[in-house]
C-alpha positions as CSV (number, residue, x, y, z in Angstrom):
1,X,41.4,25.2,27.0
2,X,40.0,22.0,27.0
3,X,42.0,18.9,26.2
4,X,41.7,18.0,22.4
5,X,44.1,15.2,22.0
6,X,43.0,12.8,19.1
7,X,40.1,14.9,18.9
8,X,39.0,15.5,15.0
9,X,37.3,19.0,14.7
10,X,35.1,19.2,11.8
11,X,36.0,21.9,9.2
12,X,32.7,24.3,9.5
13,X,31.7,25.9,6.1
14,X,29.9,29.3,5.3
15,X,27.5,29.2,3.3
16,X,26.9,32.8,2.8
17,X,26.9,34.1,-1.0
18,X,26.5,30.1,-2.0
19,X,23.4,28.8,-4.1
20,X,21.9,26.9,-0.3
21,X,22.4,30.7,1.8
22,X,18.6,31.2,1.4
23,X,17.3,27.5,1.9
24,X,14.5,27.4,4.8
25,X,14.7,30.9,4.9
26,X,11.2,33.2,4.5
27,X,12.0,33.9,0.9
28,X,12.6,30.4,0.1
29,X,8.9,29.5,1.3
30,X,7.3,32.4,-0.2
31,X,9.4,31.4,-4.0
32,X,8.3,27.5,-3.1
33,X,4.4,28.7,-2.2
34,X,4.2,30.8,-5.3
35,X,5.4,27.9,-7.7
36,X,2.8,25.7,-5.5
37,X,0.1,27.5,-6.3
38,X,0.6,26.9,-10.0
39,X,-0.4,24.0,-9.8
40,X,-4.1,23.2,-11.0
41,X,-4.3,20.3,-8.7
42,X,-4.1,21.9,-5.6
43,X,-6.5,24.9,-7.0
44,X,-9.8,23.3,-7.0
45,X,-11.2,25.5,-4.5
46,X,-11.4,22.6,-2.0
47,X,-7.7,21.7,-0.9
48,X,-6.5,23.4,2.1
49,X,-10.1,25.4,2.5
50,X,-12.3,22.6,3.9
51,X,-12.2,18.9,5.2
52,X,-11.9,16.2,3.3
53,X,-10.1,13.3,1.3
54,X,-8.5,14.4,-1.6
55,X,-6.3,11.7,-4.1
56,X,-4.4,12.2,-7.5
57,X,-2.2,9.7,-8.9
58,X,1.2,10.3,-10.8
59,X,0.4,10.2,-14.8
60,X,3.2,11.3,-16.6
61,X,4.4,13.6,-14.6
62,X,1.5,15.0,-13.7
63,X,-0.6,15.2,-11.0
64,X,-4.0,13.9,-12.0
65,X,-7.3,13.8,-9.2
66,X,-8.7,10.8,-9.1
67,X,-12.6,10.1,-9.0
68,X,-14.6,9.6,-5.9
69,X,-16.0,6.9,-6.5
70,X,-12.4,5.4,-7.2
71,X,-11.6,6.1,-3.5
72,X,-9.3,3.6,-2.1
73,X,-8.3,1.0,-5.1
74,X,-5.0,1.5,-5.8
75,X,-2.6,0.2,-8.8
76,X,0.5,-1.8,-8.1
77,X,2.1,-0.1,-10.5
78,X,1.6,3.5,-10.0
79,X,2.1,5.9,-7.1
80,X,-0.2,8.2,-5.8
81,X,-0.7,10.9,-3.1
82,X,-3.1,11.3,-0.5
83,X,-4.2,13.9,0.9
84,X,-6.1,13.9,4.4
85,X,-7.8,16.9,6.3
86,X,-9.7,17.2,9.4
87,X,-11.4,19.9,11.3
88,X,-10.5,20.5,14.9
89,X,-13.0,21.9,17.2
90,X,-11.5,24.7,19.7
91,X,-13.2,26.8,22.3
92,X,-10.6,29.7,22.2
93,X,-10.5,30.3,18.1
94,X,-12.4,29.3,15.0
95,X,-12.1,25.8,14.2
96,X,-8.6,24.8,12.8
97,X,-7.6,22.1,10.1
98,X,-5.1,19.7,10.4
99,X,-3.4,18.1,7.2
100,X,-1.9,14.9,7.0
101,X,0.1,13.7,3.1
102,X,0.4,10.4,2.2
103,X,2.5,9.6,-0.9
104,X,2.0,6.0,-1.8
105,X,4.4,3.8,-3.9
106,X,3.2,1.0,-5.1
107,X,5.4,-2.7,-5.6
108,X,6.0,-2.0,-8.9
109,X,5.9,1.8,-9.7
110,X,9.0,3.7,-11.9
111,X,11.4,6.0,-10.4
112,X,9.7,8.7,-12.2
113,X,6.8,8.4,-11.0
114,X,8.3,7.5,-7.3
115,X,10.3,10.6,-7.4
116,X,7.2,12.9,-8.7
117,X,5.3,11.6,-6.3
118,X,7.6,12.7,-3.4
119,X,8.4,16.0,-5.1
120,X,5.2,16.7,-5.6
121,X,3.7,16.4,-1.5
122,X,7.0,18.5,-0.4
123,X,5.1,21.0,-3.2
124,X,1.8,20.3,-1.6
125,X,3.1,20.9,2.0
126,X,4.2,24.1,0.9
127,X,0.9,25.2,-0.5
128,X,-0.4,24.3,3.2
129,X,2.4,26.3,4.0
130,X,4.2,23.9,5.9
131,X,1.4,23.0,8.4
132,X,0.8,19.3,7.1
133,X,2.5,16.1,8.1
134,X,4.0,13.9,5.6
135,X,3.5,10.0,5.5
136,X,5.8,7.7,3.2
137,X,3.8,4.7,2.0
138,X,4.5,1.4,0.4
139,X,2.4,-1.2,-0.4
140,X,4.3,-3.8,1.5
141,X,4.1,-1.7,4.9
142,X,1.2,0.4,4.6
143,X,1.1,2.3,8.3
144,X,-2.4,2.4,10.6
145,X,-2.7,5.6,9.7
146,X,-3.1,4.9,6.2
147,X,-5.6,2.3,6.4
148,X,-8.0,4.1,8.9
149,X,-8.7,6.4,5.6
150,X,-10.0,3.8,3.6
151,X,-13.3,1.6,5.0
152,X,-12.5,-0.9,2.1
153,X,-8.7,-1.3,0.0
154,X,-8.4,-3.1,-2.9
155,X,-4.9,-3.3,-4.6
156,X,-4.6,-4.7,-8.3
157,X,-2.1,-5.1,-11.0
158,X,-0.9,-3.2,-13.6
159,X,-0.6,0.7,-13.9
160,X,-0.3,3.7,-16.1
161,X,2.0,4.4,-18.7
162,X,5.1,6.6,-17.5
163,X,7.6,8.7,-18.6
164,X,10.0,5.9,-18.2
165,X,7.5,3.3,-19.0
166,X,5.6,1.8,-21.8
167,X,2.3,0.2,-20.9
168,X,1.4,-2.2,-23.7
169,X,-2.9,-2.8,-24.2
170,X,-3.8,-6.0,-23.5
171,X,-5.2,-8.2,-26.7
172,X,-7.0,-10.7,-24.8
173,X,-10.6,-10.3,-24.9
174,X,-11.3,-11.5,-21.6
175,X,-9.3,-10.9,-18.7
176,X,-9.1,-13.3,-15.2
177,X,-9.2,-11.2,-11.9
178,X,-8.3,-13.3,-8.4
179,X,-8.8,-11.2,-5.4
180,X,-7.9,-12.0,-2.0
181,X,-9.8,-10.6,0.3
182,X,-9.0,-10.3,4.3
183,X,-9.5,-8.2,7.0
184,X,-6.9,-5.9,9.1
185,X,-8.2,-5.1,12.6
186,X,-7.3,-1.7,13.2
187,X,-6.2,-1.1,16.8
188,X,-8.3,0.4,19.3
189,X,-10.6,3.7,18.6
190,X,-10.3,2.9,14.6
191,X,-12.1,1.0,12.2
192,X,-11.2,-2.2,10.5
193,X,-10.8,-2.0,7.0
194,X,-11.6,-4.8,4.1
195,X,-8.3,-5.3,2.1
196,X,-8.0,-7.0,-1.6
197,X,-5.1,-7.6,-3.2
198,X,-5.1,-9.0,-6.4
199,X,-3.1,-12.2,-7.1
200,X,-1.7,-14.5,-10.1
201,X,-5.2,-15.7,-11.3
202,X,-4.0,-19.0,-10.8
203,X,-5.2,-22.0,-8.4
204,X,-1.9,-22.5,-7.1
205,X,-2.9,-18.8,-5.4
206,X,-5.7,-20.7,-3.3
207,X,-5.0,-21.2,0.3
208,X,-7.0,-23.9,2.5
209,X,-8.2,-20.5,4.4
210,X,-9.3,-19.1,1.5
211,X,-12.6,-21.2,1.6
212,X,-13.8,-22.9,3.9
213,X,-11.5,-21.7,6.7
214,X,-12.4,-18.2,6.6
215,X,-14.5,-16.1,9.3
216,X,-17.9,-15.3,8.3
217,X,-16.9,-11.4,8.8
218,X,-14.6,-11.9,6.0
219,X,-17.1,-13.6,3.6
220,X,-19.3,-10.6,4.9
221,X,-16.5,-8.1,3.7
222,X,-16.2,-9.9,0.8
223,X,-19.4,-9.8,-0.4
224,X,-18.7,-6.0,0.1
225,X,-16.4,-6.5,-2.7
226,X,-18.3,-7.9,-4.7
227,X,-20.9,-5.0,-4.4
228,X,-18.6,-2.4,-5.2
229,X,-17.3,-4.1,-8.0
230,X,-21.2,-5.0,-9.3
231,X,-21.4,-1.0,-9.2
232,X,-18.6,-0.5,-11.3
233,X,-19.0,-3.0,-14.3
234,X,-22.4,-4.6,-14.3
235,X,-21.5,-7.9,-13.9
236,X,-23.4,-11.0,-12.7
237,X,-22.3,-12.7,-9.1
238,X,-22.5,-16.4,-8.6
239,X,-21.6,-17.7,-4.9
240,X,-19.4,-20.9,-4.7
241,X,-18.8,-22.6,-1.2
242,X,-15.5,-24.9,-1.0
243,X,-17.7,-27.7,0.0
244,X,-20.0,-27.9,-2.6
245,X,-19.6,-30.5,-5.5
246,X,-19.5,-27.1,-7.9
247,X,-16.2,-25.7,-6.4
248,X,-14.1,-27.6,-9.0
249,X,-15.8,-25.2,-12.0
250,X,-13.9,-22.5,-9.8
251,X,-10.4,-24.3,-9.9
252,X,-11.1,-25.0,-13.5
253,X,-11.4,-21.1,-14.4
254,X,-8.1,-21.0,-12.3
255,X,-6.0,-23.8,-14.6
256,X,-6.5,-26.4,-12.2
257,X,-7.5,-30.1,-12.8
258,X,-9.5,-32.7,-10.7
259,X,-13.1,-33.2,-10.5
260,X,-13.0,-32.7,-6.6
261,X,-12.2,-29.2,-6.1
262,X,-11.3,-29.0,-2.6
263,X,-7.9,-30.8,-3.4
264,X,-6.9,-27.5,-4.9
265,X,-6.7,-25.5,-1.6
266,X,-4.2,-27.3,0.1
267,X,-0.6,-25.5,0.1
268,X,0.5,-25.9,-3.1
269,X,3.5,-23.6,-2.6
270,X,6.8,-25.0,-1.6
271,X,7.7,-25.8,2.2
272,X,9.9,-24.1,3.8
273,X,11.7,-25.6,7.2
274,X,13.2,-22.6,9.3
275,X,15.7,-23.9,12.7
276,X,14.9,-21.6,15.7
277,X,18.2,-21.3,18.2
278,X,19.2,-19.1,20.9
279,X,22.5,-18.9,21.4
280,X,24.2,-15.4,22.8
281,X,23.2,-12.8,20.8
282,X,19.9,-13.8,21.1
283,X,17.1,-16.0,19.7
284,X,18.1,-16.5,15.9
285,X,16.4,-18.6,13.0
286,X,18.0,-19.9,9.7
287,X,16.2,-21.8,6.8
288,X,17.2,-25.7,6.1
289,X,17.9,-26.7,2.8
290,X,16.6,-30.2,1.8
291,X,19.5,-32.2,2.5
292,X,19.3,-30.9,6.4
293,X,15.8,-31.5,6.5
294,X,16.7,-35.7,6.8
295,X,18.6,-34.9,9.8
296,X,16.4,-35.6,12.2
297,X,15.0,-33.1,14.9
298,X,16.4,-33.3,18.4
299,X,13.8,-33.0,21.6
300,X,15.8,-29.7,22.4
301,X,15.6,-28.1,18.8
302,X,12.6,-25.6,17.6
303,X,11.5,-25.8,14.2
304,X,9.0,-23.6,12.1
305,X,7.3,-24.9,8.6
306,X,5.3,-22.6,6.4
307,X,4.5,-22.1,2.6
């Protein structure tokens, strides 16, 4: 026998005759896939049959499909789930598909709709019968694999009401919308794709970059924006460069004061001092408060400012 001193051997437990015994099992799948296909969303004669892009957001519980045309703006407040198939070409059979599930969660969705969301592509997954791969998204960390679906993203605030949550309507007749609009290079083989998030409509939101410092494929893709946005509500566009004598009316609409409104794009957001040092567990950085920033800096220290 082999030595066990000081050895701790886990006690092993049979689950036979328990309430887990048939988990993974055949007639686990087959009870999981018949509750699966109950569910309208995933019977609309296109999922699982034919390629595609296929999204529904969480509403109450429910799984709701999203419009076409809605493709690839996304609430902060709301979770959603994705569902991605392609068509592989093979020489030896018919043609196969391949699924991939994205759930998204956005910053500010509730737990109810976070954990429908997640119940709700293991459900899907089993109405593939088990032949997709699953993808957990949030907004904060969205994966390549994610963006390559969408050629333009646009993220803004607010949400659906929930089961957990009560979504007030607004009372203000007019509403300000600021988007920030950038582009994400997409690594090699893929597409870049146009990103706007939506930001406190405030000028203290305005970067330098923002105007005049951005590249002319981001004024492109913003213009893009704009288009899709024209589309949706009718409105009328009027271009503002940072350098023209006009750009204060834009920092105006934003709460900001000044007749020259270039002032308004530099950092307005607190700086922040971070010390580099490497000592032996490696290279490590801490922030300075504002006492330590009087210190001095010594020729053989590294320091970092942002905003």
């Amino acid at each position: 026998m082999a030595p066990n001193h000081g050895l701790i051997h886990l006690k092993e437990y049979d689950i036979k005759d328990s309430n887990v015994e048939l988990i993974g099992t055949d007639i686990d799948h087959k009870v999981k896939y018949t509750s699966a296909a109950t569910e309208p969303a995933w019977n609309d004669g296109a999922v699982s049959l034919s390629p595609g892009l296929f999204i529904w957001r969480i509403e109450n519980f429910t799984v709701v499909p999203i419009p076409k045309e809605s493709y690839g703006q996304f609430f902060k407040g709301d979770s959603y789930i994705i569902l991605h198939t392609a068509e592989i070409e093979s020489q030896e059979a018919d043609n196969t598909l391949i699924h991939d599930i994205f759930f998204w969660l956005g910053e500010h969705t509730s737990q109810d709709e976070a954990g429908t969301a997640a119940y709700k592509t293991v459900e899907l997954d089993e109405f593939l019968h088990g032949a997709a791969t699953q993808h957990r998204e949030l907004q904060a960390s969205p994966s390549d694999d994610f963006f390559a679906l969408f050629p333009r993203l646009t993220v803004r605030r607010g949400g659906v009401a929930s089961g957990f949550r009560h979504v007030e309507e607004p009372t203000q007749p007019e509403v300000t919308t600021l988007l920030r609009v950038f582009k994400r290079s997409a690594g090699a083989g893929r597409r870049d794709t146009v990103v706007a998030h939506e930001v406190e409509p405030t000028w203290r939101s305005l970067d330098e970059e923002d105007g005049k410092g951005c590249s002319p494929m981001e004024k492109a893709k913003a213009a893009q924006v704009v288009h899709d946005m024209t589309l949706a509500k009718h409105v009328d566009v009027e271009v503002i460069s940072q350098t023209e004598s006009r750009s204060h009316r834009f920092v105006k609409e934003l709460g900001g004061g000044g007749e020259d409104g270039t002032e308004a794009f530099h950092s307005s957001r607190p700086i922040r001092l971070f010390r580099a040092a490497h000592g032996t567990g490696g290279m490590t950085t801490r922030e300075l408060c504002s006492s330590e920033r009087d210190d001095g800096i010594g020729p053989a220290t590294s320091m970092v400012s942002t905003t």
